[in-house]
C-alpha positions in Angstrom: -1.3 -15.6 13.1 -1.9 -19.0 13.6 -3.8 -19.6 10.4 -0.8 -17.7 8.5 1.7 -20.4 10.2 -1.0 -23.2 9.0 0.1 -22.0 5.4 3.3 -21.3 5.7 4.1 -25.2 7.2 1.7 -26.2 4.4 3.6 -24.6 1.6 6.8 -26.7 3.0 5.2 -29.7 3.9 4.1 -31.7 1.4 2.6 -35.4 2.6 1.3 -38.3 0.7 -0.8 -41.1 2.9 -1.2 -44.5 1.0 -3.1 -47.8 2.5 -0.7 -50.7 0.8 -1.6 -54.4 1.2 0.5 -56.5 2.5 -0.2 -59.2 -0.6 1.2 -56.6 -2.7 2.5 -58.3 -6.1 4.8 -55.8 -7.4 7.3 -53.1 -5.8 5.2 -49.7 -4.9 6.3 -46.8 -7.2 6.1 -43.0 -5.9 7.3 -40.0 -7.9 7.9 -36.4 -5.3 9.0 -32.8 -6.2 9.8 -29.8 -4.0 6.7 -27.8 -5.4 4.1 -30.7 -6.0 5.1 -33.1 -3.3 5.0 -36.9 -3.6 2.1 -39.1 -5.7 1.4 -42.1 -7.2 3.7 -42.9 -10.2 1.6 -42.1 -13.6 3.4 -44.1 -16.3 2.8 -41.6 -19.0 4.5 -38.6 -16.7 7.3 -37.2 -17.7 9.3 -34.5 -15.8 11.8 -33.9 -13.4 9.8 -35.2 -10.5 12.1 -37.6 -7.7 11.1 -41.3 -7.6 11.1 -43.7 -5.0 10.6 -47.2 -5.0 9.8 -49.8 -2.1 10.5 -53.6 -2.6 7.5 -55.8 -2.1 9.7 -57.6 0.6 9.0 -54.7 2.9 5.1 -55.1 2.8 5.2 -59.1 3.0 7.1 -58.9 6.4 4.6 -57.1 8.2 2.2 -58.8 10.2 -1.1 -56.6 9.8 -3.1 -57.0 6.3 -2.7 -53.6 5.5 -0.2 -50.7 6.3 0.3 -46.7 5.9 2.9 -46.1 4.1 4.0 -42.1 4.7 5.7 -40.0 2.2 6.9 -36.9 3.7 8.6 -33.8 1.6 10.3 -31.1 3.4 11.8 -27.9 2.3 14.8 -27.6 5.3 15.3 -23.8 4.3 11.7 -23.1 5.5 11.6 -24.8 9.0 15.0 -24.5 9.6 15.4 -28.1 10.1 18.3 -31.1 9.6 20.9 -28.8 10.0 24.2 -30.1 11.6 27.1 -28.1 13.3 29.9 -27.1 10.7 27.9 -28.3 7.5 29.9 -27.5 4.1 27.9 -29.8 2.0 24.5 -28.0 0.2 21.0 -29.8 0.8 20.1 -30.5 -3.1 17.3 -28.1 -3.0 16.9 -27.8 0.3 14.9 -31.0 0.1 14.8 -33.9 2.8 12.0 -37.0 1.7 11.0 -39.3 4.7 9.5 -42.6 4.7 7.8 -44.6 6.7 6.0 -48.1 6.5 3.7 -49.2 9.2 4.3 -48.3 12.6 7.8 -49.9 13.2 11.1 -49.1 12.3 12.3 -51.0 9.4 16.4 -51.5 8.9 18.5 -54.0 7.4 16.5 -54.6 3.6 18.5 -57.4 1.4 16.2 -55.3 -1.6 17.1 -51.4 -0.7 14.9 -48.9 -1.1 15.9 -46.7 -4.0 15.3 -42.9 -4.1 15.9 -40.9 -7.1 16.8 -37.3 -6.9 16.5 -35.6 -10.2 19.2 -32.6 -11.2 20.6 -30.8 -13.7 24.2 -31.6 -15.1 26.9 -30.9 -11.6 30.0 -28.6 -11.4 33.4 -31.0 -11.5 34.3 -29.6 -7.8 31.1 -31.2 -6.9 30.6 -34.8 -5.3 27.0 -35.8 -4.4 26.5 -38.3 -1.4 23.5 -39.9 -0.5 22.8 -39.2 3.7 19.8 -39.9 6.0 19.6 -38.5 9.2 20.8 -39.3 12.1 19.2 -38.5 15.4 20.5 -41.0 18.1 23.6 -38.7 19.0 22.1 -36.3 20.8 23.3 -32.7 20.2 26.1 -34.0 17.2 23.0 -35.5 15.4 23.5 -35.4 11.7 23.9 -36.6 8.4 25.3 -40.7 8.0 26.2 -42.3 4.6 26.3 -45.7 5.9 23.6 -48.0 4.4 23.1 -46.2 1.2 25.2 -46.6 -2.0 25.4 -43.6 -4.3 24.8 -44.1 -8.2 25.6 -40.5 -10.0 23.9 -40.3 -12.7 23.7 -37.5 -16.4 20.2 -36.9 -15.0 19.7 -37.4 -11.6 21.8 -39.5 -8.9 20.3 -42.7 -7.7 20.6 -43.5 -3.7 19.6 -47.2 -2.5 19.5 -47.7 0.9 18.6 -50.8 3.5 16.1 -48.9 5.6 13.9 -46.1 6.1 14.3 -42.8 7.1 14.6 -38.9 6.0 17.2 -39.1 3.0 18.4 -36.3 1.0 21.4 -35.7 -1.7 24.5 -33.7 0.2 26.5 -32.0 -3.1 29.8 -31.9 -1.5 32.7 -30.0 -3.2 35.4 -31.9 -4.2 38.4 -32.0 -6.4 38.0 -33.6 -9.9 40.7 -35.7 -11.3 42.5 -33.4 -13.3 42.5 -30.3 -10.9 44.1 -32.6 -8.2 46.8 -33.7 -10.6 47.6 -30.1 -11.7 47.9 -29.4 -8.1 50.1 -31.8 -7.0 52.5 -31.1 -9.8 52.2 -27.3 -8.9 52.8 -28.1 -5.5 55.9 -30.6 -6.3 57.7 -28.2 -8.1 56.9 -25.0 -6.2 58.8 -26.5 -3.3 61.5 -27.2 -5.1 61.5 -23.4 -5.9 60.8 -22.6 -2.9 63.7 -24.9 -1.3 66.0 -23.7 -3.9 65.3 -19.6 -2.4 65.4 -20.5 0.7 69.0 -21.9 0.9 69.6 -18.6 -1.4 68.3 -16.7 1.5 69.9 -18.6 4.5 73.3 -18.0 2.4 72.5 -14.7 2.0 71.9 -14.0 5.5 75.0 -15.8 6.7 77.3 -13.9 4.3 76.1 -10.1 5.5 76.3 -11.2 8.9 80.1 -12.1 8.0 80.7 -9.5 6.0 79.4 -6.7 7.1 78.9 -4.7 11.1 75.3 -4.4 12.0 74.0 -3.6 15.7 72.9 -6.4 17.8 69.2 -5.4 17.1 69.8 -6.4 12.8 71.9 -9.6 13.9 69.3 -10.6 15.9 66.5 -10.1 13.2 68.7 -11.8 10.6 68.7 -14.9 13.4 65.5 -14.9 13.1 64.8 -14.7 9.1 67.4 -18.0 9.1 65.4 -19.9 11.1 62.5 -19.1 9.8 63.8 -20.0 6.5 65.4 -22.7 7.9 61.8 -23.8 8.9 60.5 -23.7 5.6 63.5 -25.7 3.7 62.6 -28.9 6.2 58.9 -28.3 5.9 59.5 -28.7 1.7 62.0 -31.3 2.1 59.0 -33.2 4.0 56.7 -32.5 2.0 59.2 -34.3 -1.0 59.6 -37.3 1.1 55.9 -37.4 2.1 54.8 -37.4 -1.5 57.8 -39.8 -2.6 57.6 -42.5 0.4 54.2 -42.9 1.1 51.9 -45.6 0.1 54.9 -47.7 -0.3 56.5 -47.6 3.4 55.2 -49.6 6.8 52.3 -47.6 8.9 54.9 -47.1 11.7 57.2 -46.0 8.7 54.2 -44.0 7.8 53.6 -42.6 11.2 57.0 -41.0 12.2 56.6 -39.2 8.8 53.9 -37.8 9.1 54.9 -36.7 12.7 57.8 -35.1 11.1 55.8 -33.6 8.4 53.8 -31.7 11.3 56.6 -30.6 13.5 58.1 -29.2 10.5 54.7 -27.3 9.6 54.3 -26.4 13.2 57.7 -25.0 13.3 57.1 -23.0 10.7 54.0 -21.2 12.4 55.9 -21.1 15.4 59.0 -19.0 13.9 56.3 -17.0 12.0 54.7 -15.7 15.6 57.9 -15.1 16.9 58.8 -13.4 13.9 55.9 -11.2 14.8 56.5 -11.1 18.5 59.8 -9.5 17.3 58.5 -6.5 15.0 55.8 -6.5 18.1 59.3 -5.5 20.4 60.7 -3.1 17.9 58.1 -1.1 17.0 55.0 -1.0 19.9 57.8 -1.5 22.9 60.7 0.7 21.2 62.3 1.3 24.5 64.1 -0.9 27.6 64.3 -3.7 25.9 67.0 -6.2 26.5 66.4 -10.2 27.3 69.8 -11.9 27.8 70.5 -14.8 25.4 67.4 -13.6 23.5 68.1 -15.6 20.6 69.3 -18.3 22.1 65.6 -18.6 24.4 63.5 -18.2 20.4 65.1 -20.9 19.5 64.3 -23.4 22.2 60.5 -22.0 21.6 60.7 -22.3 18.3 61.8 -25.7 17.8 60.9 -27.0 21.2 57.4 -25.8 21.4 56.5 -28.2 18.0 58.3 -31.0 20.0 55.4 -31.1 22.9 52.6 -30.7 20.3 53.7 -33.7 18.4 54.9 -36.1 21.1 51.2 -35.4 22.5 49.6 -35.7 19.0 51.3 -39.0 18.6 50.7 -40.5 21.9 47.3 -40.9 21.0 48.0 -42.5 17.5 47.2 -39.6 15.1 49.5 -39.9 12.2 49.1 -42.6 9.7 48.2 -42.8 6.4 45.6 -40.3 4.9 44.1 -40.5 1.2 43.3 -37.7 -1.5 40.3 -39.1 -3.3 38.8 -37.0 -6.3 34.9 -36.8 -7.2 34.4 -40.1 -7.8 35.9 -41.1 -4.7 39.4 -42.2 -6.5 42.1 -42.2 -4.2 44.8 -40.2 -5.9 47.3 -40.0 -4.0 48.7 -41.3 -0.4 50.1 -39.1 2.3 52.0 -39.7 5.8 49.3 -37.2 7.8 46.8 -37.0 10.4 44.8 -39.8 9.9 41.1 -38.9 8.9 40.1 -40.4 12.4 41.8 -37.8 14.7 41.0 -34.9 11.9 40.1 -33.0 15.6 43.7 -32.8 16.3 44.4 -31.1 12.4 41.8 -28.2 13.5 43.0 -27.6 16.8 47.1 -27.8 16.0 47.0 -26.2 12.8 43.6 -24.3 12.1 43.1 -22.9 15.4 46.8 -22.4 16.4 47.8 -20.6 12.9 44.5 -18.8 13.2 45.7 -17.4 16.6 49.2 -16.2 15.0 47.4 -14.5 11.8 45.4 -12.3 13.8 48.1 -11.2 15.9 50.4 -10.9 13.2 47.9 -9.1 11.3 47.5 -7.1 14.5 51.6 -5.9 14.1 51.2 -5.8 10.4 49.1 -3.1 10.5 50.8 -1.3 13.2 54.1 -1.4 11.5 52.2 -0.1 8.5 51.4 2.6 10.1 54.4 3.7 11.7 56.2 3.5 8.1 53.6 5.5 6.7 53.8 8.6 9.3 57.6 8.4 9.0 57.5 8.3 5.5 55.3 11.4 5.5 57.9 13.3 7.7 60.5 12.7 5.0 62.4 11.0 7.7 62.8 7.8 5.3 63.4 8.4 1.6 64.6 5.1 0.8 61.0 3.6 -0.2 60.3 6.5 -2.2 59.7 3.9 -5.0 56.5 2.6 -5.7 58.2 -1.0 -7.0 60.2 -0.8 -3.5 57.1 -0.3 -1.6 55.3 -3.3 -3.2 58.2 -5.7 -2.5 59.1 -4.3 0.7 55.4 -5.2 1.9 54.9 -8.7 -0.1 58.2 -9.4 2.1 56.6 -9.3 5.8 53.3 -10.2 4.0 55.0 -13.7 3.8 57.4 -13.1 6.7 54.2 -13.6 9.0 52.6 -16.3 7.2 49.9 -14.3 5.5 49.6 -16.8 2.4 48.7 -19.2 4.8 45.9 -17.8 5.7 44.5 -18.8 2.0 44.3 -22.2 3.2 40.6 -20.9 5.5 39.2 -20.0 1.9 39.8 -23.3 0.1 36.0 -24.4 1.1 32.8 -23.9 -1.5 32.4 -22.9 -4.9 35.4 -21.0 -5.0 37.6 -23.8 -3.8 39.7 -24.4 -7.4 41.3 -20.9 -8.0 42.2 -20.3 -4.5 43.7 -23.4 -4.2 46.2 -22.8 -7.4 46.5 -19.4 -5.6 47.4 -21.1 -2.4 49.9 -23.2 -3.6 51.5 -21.4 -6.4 51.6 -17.9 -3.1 53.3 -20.3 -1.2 55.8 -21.3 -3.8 57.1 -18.0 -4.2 57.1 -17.4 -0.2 60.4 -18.0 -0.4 61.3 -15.5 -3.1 59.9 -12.9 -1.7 61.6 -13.3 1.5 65.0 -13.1 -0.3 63.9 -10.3 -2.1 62.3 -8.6 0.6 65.9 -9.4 2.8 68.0 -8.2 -0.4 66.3 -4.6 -0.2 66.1 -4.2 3.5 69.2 -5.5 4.6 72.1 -4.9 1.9 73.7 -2.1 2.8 74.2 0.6 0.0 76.3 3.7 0.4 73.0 6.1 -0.4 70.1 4.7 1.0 71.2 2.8 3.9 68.5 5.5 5.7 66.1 2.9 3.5 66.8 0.1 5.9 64.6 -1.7 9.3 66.7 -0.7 11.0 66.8 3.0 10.7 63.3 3.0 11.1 63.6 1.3 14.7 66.7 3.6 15.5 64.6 7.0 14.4 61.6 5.6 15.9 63.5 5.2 19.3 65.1 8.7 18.8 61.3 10.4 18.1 59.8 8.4 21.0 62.9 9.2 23.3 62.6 13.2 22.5 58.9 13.0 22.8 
């Protein structure tokens, strides 16, 4: 066993030992590969072997007459090394090269050392990076850009840095140029649709609550839909200003936009989970339910809760001014955000609190599902006889509890691009479907008004009742 571990730390090891005066002339050239591991550079090879080059500066500082100089070649995938928590970026072939001079550290080079990682031609959604490593935090040790300027290059990308270390070449995805154009122009006039739809749908709520007698259960539902719609108009019209005001207003300017920009997105999750909460009510807890002013106590939540969040957010200065940059670290556009300094605060108000809410709402999605389908199989419902209905009916309270969101948790890797488009083109037509899924469920028609929500809950509490 041990002698099978000797090879298998051989086979990803590979070392190179050199004995380099310190009256060298000229700067010391050293050519590595994953499979070959680092040698003296042959002028006449040719290949797709890394280089590294060491000024002579480095040698002529040292005080003995000659030095070691240690070329180390790793394959991280093997020993299970230099990985940090929540790494996206890929380890160009899983290769990490170390260097070391003498016997002391050496930081600070007015002549960098340049390293030369060799690849093939790179996907556009991909950024490379030169890193080293970064031990001296402990636990969070990991991967550090500063010190090392990145040259991309047809061939191979080119990473010179003022000290020694273990370096490698992070291939980060990223949006190109064009892609993050398309998308902001997507995104620009889907919530115009979408703001357009939504005042269609709060309209349309208002007028059948006017116009027509439904039980307190329907009027209370319809409550709902508004201001959830309602929460979704300000979080488009923010997202307008955002994109139309920023870059060109003051940092405080800056700031309280970007704080509204986040109440309004976190009001919007909010009155999604309540919208769950209430299907939650109607179809799990059919019976004894009655909360006095119940409509009246969802809206202080639902706009009140976002308030805290926000007030606390901004206490500690997290909103500001946050850049889109593309793959060659362009800044595109400007937004009123979370600032990339407190980017904690954008995983644990939005990521983790929306994450929460999908997988409850999921939770009620599928039990709603299922109660449809066992009445439907009674005959007790015939207005969804329609396959086209069905679809609809079910894209509707897809959106209703913020199920296109969820889209946003896939935008990382290679995959990043189309899900994107999907993302923001899904959450253009959130507010479409909501009107159309409102339109079906809710407008009363002399034939099918068995087709409605709310026959469902009434014959649900009749079957649960009997039973």
């Amino acid at each position: 066993l041990l002698q099978l571990g000797r090879h298998r730390w051989l086979a990803g090891l590979k070392k190179l030992l050199l004995n380099v005066s310190r009256a060298v002339t000229r700067d010391v050239l050293i050519t590595f590969s994953p499979t070959a591991g680092p040698s003296r550079l042959n002028t006449t090879e040719k290949g797709k072997a890394g280089k590294i080059r060491l000024p002579t500066k480095i040698f002529r500082s040292l005080s003995s007459q000659t030095v070691p100089v240690v070329v180390t070649v790793l394959n991280i995938q093997q020993f299970g090394m230099f990985k940090e928590i929540n790494q996206r970026a890929q380890v160009l072939d899983n290769t990490v090269v170390g260097i070391t001079v003498g016997e002391s550290s050496i930081s600070g080079l007015q002549d960098p050392v340049q390293l030369t990682f060799p690849h093939g031609e790179l996907p556009q959604s991909v950024t490379p990076q030169c890193v080293f490593w970064d031990p001296s935090k402990g636990q969070a040790a990991g991967w550090r850009s500063s010190g090392c300027v990145t040259q991309p290059g047809d061939k191979g990308t080119v990473c010179s840095c003022d000290h020694l270390t273990f370096f490698t070449l992070l291939l980060n995805q990223a949006l190109d140029g064009s892609t993050a154009k398309a998308l902001i122009v997507v995104a620009t006039a889907g919530c115009g649709v979408a703001m357009a739809f939504s005042i269609l749908t709060m309209a349309f709520c208002i007028f059948i609550r006017c116009r027509f007698r439904f039980e307190e259960t329907v009027r209370i539902n319809l409550g709902l839909h508004m201001n959830l719609v309602g929460s979704l108009v300000l979080l488009n019209l923010a997202f307008l200003l955002n994109s139309g005001l920023s870059g060109r207003t003051h940092p405080r300017t800056c700031g309280v936009l970007g704080g509204l920009t986040h109440y309004c997105l976190l009001c919007c999750f909010t009155w999604t989970a309540l919208e769950g909460c209430q299907l939650y009510l109607l179809f799990v807890k059919v019976l004894g339910i009655y909360i006095p002013h119940y409509l009246g106590k969802l809206c202080l939540v639902g706009w009140g809760f976002p308030v805290l969040v926000v007030a606390v957010a901004g206490g500690i200065g997290s909103y500001g001014e946050y850049s889109i940059q593309t793959t060659d670290h362009q800044v595109l556009a400007h937004l009123c955000w979370i600032t990339s300094k407190h980017l904690l605060v954008h995983y644990i108000t939005n990521c983790g609190y929306f994450g929460l809410i999908f997988l409850f709402n999921m939770a009620v999605f599928g039990v709603v599902t299922q109660k449809s389908c066992s009445l439907q199989g009674t005959g007790a419902v015939q207005g969804y006889s329609k396959p086209w209905r069905v679809a609809l009916v079910a894209a509707g309270l897809f959106c209703l509890l913020g199920a296109t969101w969820a889209l946003a948790f896939l935008t990382y890797g290679i995959s990043s691009t189309p899900v994107l488009y999907l993302f923001t083109i899904l959450n253009s037509l959130q507010g479409i479907f909501i009107f159309i899924w409102l339109v079906i469920l809710y407008y009363p028609k002399t034939k099918e008004t068995t087709g409605s929500l709310s026959y469902i809950i009434r014959h649900d509490k009749t079957t649960t009742a009997s039973q």
